[in-house]
N, C-alpha and C positions, 0 to 999 in steps of 0.2 A: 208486354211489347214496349219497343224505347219511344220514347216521345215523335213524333212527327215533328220533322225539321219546316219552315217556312218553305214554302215551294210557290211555285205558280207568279201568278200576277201580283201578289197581297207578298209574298218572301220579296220578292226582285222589289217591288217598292220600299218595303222595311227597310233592304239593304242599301238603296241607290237615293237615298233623303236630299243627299248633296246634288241630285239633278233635278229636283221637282223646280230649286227657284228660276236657273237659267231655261228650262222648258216652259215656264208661266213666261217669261220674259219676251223669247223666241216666238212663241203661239202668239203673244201682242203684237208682234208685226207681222204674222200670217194672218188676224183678223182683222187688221188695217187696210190691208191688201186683196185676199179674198169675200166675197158676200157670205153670208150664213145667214141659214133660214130662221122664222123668228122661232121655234122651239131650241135654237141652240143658243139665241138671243137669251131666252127665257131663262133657259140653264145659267148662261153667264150673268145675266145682273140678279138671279138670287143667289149666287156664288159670291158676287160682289157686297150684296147685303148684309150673306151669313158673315163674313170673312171682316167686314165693318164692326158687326158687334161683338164677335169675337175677343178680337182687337180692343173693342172700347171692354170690356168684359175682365179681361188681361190683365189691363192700368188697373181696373176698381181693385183689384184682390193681390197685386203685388205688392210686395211689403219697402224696397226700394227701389231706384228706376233704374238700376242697375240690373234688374233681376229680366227686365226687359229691355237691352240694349241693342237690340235689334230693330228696337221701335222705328229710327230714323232709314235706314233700307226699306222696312215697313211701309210706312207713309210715301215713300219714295214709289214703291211698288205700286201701291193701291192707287197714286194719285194718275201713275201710267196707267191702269188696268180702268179709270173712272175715264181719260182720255180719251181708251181707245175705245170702249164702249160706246162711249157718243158720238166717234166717228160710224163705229159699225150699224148704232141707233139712225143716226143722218140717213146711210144708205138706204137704208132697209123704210125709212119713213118718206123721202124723194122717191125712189124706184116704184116702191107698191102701193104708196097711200092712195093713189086715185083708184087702181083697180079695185086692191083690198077693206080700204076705207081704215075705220080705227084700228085695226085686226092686224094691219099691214108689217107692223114690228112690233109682233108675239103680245101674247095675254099681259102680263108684267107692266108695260107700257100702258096698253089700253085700261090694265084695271087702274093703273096711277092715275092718269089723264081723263078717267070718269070716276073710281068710288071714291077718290082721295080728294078729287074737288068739287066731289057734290054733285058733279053731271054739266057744273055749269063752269064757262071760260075763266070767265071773271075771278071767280074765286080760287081756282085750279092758278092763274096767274099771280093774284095775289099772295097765295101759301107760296110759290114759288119764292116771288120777292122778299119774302117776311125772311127765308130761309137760308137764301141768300144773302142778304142784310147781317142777321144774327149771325151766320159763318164768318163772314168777311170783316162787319164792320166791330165787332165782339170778341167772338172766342180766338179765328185764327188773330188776330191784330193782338190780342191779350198775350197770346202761348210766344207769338210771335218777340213780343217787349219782354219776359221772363226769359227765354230762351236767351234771347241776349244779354240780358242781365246775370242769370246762372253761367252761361258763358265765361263772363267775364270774368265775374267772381271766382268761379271755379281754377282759373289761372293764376291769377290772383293771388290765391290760398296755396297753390302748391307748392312755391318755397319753404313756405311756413309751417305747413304739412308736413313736407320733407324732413326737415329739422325738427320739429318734435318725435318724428318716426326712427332720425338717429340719437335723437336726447335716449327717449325710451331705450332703445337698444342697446346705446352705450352705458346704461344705468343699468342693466340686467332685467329689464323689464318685459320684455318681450323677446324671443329667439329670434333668430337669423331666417328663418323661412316667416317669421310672423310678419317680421320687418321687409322683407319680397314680398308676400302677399297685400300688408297696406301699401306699398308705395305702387302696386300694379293695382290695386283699386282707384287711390287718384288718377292715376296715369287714364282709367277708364272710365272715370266720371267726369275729366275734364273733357277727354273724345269725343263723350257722351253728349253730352251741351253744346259742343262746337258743332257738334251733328247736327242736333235737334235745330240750332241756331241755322242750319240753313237748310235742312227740310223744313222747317217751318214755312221759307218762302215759297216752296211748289205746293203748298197748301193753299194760299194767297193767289197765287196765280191759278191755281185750278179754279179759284170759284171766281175770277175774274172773267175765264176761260168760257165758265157755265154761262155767263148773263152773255157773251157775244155768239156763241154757239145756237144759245134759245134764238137772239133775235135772226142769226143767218138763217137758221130752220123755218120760223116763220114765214122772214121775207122767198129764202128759197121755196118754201113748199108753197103761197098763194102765186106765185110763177109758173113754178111746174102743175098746179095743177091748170090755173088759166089758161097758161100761151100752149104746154102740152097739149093738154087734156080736153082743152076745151070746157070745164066745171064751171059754175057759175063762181060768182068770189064769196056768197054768205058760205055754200055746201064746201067751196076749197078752206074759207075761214074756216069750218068747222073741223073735217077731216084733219089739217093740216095743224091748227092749232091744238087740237086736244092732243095729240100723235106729240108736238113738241114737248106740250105742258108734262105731258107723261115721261115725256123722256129726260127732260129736266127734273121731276120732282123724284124718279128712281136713282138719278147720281146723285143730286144732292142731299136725300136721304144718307146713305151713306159716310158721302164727304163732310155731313153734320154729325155725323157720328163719331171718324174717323178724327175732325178736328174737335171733338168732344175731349176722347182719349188724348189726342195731345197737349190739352190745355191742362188735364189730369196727371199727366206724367210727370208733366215740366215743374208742374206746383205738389211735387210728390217729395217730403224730408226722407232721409235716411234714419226707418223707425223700424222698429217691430212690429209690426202689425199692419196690418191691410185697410185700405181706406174705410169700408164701413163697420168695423170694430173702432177705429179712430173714432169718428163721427158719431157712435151711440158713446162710446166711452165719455167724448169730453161733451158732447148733448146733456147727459146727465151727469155730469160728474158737478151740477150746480144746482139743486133745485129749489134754488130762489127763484132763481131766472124762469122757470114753469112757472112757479105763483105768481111772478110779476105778471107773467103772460097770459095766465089762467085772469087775472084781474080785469088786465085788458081789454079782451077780448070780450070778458062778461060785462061790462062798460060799452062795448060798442053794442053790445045785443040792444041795448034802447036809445040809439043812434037812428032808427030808421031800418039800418041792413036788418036783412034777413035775419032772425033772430033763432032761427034753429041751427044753423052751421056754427053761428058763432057761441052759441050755450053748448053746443056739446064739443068742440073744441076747447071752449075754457074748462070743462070737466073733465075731459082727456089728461089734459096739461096737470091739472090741478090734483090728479089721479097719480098717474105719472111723478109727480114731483113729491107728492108722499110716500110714494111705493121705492122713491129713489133714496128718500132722508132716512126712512127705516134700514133699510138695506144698509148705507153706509153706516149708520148708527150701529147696528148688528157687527159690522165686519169692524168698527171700532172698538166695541166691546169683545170683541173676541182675541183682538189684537191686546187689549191689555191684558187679557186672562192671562193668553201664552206669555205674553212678558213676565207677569208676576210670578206665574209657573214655572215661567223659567228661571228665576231672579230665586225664589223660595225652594228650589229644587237640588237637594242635597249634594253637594260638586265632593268630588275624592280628598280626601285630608292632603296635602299636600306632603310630596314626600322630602324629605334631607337632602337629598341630591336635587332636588328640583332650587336648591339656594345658594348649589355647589357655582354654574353658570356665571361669568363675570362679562359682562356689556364690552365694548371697546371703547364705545364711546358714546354719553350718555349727553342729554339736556334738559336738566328740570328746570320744572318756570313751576311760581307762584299762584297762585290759583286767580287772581288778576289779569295773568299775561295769557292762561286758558284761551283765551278766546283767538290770539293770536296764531293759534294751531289749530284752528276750527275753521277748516271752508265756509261751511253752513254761514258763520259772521263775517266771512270777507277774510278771513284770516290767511296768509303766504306764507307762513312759514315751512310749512309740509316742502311747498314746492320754491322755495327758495333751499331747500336744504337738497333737496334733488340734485339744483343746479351748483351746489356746492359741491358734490360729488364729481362731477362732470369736470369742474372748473379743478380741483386737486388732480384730477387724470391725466389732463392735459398738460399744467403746470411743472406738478412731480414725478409724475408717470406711475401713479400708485392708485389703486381701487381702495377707496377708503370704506371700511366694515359699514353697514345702515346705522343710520344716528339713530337711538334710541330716545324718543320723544316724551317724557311723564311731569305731571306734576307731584309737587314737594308742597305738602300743605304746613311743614315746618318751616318754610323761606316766608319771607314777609311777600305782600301783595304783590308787588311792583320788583320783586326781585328772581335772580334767574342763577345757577350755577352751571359748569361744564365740569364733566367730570371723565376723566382716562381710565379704564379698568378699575370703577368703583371708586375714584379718587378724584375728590373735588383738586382742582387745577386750576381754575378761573370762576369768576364769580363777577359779579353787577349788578343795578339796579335801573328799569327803564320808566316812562309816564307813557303809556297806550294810549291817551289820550291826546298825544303831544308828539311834538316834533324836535328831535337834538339840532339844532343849531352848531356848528360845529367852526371855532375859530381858525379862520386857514391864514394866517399873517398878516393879511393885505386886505382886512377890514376898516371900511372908513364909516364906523359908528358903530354904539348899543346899542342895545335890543333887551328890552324885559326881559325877563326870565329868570329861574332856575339852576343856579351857577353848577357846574359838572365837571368832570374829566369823560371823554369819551376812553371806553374800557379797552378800545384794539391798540392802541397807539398813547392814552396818553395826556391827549392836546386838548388845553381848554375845550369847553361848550354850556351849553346850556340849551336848556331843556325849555321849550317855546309852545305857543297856543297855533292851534291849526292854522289860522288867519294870518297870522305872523310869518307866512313861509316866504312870501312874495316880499317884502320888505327886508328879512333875513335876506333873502337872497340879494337883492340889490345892494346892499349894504358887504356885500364878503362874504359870507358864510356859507358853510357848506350845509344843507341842510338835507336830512335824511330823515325817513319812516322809524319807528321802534325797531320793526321786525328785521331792518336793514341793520340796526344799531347790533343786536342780536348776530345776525348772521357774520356781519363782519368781524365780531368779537372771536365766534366760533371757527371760521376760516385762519384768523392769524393764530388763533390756539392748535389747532390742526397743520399749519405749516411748523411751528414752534417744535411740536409733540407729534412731528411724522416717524419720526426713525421708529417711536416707541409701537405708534400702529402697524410699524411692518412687522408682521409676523411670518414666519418660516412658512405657514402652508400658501402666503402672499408670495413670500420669495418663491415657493414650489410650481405654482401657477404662473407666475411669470416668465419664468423659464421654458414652461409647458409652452407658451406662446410665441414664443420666441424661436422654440425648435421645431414650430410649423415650418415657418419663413427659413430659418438658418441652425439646421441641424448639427452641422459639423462643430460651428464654433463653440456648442451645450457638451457635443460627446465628446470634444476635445480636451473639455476642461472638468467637466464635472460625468461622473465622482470620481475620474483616477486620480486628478491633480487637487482639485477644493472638493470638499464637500458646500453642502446647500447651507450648513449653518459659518461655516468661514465666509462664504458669498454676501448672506443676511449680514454680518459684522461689518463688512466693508459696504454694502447700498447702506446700513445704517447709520455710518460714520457720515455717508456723502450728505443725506438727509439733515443729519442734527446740525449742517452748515447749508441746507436749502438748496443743495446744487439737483437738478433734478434726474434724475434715473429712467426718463424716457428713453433717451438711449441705451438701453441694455445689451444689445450686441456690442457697442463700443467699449462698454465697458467688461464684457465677459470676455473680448478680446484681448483688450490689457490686464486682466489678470492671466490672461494663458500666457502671454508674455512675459511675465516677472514673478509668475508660481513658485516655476522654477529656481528664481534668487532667496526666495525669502516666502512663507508661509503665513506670518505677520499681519495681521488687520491691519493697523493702522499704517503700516509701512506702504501694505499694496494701496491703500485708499490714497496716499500719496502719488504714485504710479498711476493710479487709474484717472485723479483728477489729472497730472498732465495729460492725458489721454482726452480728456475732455473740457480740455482749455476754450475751444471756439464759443462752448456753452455757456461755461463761466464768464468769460470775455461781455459775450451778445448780453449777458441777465444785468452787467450793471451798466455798461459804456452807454454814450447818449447816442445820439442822432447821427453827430459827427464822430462817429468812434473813436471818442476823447474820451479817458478815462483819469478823471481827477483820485488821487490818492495822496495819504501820507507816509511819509517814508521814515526807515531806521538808517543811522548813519552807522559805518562800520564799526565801531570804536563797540557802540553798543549790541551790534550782532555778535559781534568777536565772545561779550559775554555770556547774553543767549544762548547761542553754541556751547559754548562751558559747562551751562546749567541744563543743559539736553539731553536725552541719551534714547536710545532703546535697548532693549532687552526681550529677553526669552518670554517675560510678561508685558511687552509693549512699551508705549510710551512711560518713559519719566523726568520727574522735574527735579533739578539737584540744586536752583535757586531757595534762595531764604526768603519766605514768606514776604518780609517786609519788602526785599529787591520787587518781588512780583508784583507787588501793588506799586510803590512808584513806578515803575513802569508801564501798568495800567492806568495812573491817575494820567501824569503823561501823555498818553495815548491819546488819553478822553478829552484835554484838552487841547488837543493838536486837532483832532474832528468835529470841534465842534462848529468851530467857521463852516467846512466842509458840510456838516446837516442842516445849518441852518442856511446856506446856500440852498440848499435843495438835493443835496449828494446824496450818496451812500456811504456811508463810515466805512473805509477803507483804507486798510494799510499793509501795502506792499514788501516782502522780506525775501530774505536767503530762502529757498527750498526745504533746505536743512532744517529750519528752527519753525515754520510755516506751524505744525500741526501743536509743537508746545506752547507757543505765541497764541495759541487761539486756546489753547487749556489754560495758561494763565490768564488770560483776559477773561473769558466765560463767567467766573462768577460776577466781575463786576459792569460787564458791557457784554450781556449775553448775544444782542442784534451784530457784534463785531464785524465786518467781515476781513480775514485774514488771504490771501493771496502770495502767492509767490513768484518769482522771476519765471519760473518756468510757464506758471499758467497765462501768460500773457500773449495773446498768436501777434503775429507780425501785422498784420493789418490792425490795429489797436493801437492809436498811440495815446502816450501816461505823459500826465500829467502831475505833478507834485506837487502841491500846494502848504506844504510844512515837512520837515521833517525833526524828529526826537531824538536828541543825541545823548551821551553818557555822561554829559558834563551834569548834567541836571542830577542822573544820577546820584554820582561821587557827591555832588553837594546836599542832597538830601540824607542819604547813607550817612555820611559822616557829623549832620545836623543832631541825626538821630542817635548815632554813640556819644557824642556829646551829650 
């Protein structure tokens, strides 16, 4: 037979979940308004009770408070359903108490109002106030300052949150749903706190509610039963008081409960594990702290106290703290076994091809600067290399390959190399212990130390004592970390050596991305008119002069534009940088889109052009060696006022001779930057601060055949 489907009263509930809370809601102003007899009484305040520990029951075993975020409607609910109960209590305790006497509002009340206080007033009153006290003036006032505090914080954090959740993302570290799903978790933990922050206060007010409630009952019930009833005032005191005390000590049971669970919530991390796995975990995860205790305690045994609780408590403890040290001692030795096991455990020969694999791009450090890539010591560098990833993205518009991190027990202590596809490229040596002081011009004094070049750039420094940072600094100096010294050396080798890390399945992927956003402009050009490795030739020319290829549809545009003339790398990369002049422009001009440069006078362009050409195999140079270098030295000295101002070495030419000018210059002033008339937008205006003419030339040329 098929299963039986849900039917009846028990199906229509399973099904309709989403009407139980607006009907609990609705029924609280039908019992505020209607009387109900005390068995229905009954029913409802051990509904209220169960539904209390539940609740508290909930917080003990969930593992974050997010797992209960309903908690704040919760408390909300329960603190209306404790209201309305007292109202209904009130009734039912004024109407029937003189007829019914303690019986008058259900068993529940009357067993609170007698077995819970003893039978006697006093007491029954007291446990009230104690309970009272401890809600009010304790736990809610506690949950109530956390709430506000996690609140706060919890805001707080969300930028910062946010931004590591696009670091991560933008790094490949996490997919595109992972990065939805964390940022709709903040988004529901800060809710979460701003909630609680003010359920909290109808906590506070409920039990503020309970101490005027008790006393209106009182005073109402020695009224109604005198001036009604006629009762004497000891038989109305009694009636009338035990009837309140009960009815007070059944809500606030609860509401002790209920602000239990929320002081429990509020002070609940985001862990794995559930509060009393926590609490035995980190209880014994010290069993000193047993033996201190186990001490203690057998010390106070001849103190006077009671000397039986206190001897078998320190024996518990003392019990306890041995049975915890063995145990960890076991799961430590077990732990090296597997290690050694594992360490001693026959791993596969290694095959030929596992040595074929070539890194992109590598950074060994000395077995010294070890520690420098080690979280465990404090060490940044992992995650300074992250942000160098991010920072090359943004910059050049390229995903640089993961730095591969090792050490070189062949490098001395203190030293580090960079290496491109197996091929040391850069190299340095840093003091871990120490701080580079780093000379920026405009120092007014020494400073001990170390005499240096810092290795990105070049420029004086020295190598200083931790102490020494604050005085460096006052003094000029730029002062920076090791692992800073490091990174920056690796970020300008990586701007240097970017053309080299773009690789074809780099260029393939980018493409790929690009023809989300803008399809036509990819199928337009590629593969009927370029292929993907002519594409790679021309982003790679752009790179090895640092222009950056985030704009890649600009640029895949200008090649569909001038495909057609010429097929040519270097010629299109020409094309394409006019294309993206605004770029070029923005990367050196200042503030005031003044652009200082130096310039060629025609006489010597005129020659340039002469020695220029292209061809079927691209660029070539048809000067005489020695022509190219005077007019490199030239150059170098025409810019050098301009860097030591603070410039960019820049020198402005024809169009035409732009891409040979920077082939000639290259070997001897690789940082060059070459520009041409065209790359310059109209909002930019140039500045000349020298120009190099041909007379220099002719006079050296001819110094030299002499």
């Amino acid at each position: 037979m098929p299963p039986e489907s849900n039917t009846g009263l028990s199906g229509s509930i399973l099904r309709n979940t989403g009407l139980i809370f607006p009907l609990v809601i609705v029924s609280s102003v039908l019992v505020i308004i209607a009387p109900l007899p005390p068995f229905v009484m009954d029913f409802l305040l051990s509904c209220n009770i169960t539904v209390s520990v539940v609740i508290l029951m909930t917080t003990i075993y969930v593992k974050r408070p997010l797992e209960f975020s309903v908690f704040p409607a919760i408390l909300l609910g329960t603190t209306l359903a404790r209201l309305v109960l007292n109202v209904a209590s009130t009734r039912l305790i004024l109407t029937r108490g003189a007829a019914d006497g303690t019986a008058a509002a259900g068993g529940v009340i009357e067993a609170f109002g007698q077995f819970v206080a003893g039978g006697q007033l006093v007491v029954g009153l007291i446990i009230f106030v104690i309970l009272v006290t401890i809600q009010f003036m304790v736990i809610t006032k506690g949950a109530t300052r956390i709430s506000e505090v996690a609140a706060r914080f919890a805001l707080d954090s969300m930028p910062g949150k946010q931004m590591a959740i696009d670091a991560d993302l933008n790094a490949g570290l996490i997919s595109s749903d992972e990065a939805k799903a964390r940022r709709s978790e903040i988004t529901e933990q800060a809710d979460f706190y701003g909630s609680m922050d003010g359920a909290s206060k109808f906590v506070r007010g409920d039990s503020i509610a309970s101490i005027i409630i008790t006393l209106i009952n009182v005073v109402g019930g020695l009224y109604v039963g005198m001036v009604d009833h006629g009762m004497e005032l000891s038989k109305a005191a009694t009636v009338f008081t035990t009837l309140t005390i009960g009815d007070g000590l059944v809500t606030q049971v609860p509401g002790f409960l209920i602000s239990l669970a929320a002081g429990l919530i509020v002070t609940r991390t985001s862990v794995d594990s559930n509060l009393p796995g926590d609490v035995v975990k980190q209880f014994s995860g010290h069993p000193e702290a047993l033996f201190l205790a186990s001490t203690f305690l057998f010390a106070l045994a001849f103190t006077g106290l009671p000397a039986g609780p206190m001897l078998a408590l320190a024996v518990g403890c003392a019990i306890t703290g041995m049975l915890r040290r063995k145990g960890m001692q076991a799961a430590e030795v077990k732990k090296q076994k597997a290690e050694t096991q594992q360490q001693t455990q026959s791993q596969p020969e290694p095959k030929p091809e596992d040595h074929l694999f070539v890194d992109p791009l590598e950074l060994e450090l000395g077995v010294g600067l070890l520690r420098l890539a080690d979280p465990a010591t404090g060490g940044d560098l992992l995650d300074r290399v992250t942000r160098i990833r991010h920072k090359i993205a943004q910059e050049l518009g390229i995903i640089l390959p993961k730095v591969r991190i090792r050490d070189n027990i062949r490098l001395g202590q203190r030293d580090y190399q960079i290496k491109i596809r197996d091929v040391a490229v850069a190299w340095g040596a840093i003091y871990p212990d120490g701080l580079l002081a780093i000379d920026t011009g405009a120092t007014n004094g020494d400073i001990p130390g170390i005499d240096t070049v810092e290795p990105a750039f070049g420029r004086p420094a020295k190598w200083i004592e931790l102490g020494q940072k604050e005085r460096a600094e006052l003094m000029g100096f730029n002062v920076v970390e090791p692992s800073a010294v490091v990174i920056t050396h690796l970020t300008e080798v990586v701007r240097e050596h970017s053309s080299e890390l773009l690789t074809r399945e780099q260029v393939h992927a980018l493409i790929e991305n690009l023809k989300e956003s803008s399809p036509k402009v990819v199928e337009d050009l590629i593969p009927d008119v370029l292929k993907i490795s002519q594409v790679q030739h021309v982003l790679s020319n752009l790179l090895r002069e640092r222009v950056p290829i985030r704009d890649l549809e600009t640029i895949l545009q200008s090649l569909g534009d001038y495909a057609d003339r010429t097929k040519e790398p270097m010629l299109l990369t020409e094309y394409v940088r006019n294309g993206l002049a605004r770029a070029i422009c923005q990367q050196y001009r200042d503030s005031k889109r003044l652009l200082r440069v130096v310039t060629l006078d025609p006489e010597l362009e005129d020659v340039l052009m002469s020695g220029i050409d292209y061809n079927e195999h691209g660029l070539v140079i048809k000067l005489a060696p020695q022509t190219g270098e005077i007019i490199t030295q030239a150059i170098a000295d025409q810019i050098e006022p301009l860097v030591e101002a603070g410039g960019h070495p820049i020198v402005l030419c024809n169009p035409q001779i732009r891409a040979g000018l920077k082939q000639i210059t290259s070997p001897m002033i690789p940082r060059l930057i070459v520009l041409s008339l065209n790359e310059i937008t109209r909002d930019t205006d140039v500045e000349a601060i020298g120009q190099i003419s041909a007379g220099r030339l002719k006079k050296e040329v001819a110094a030299g055949a002499a």
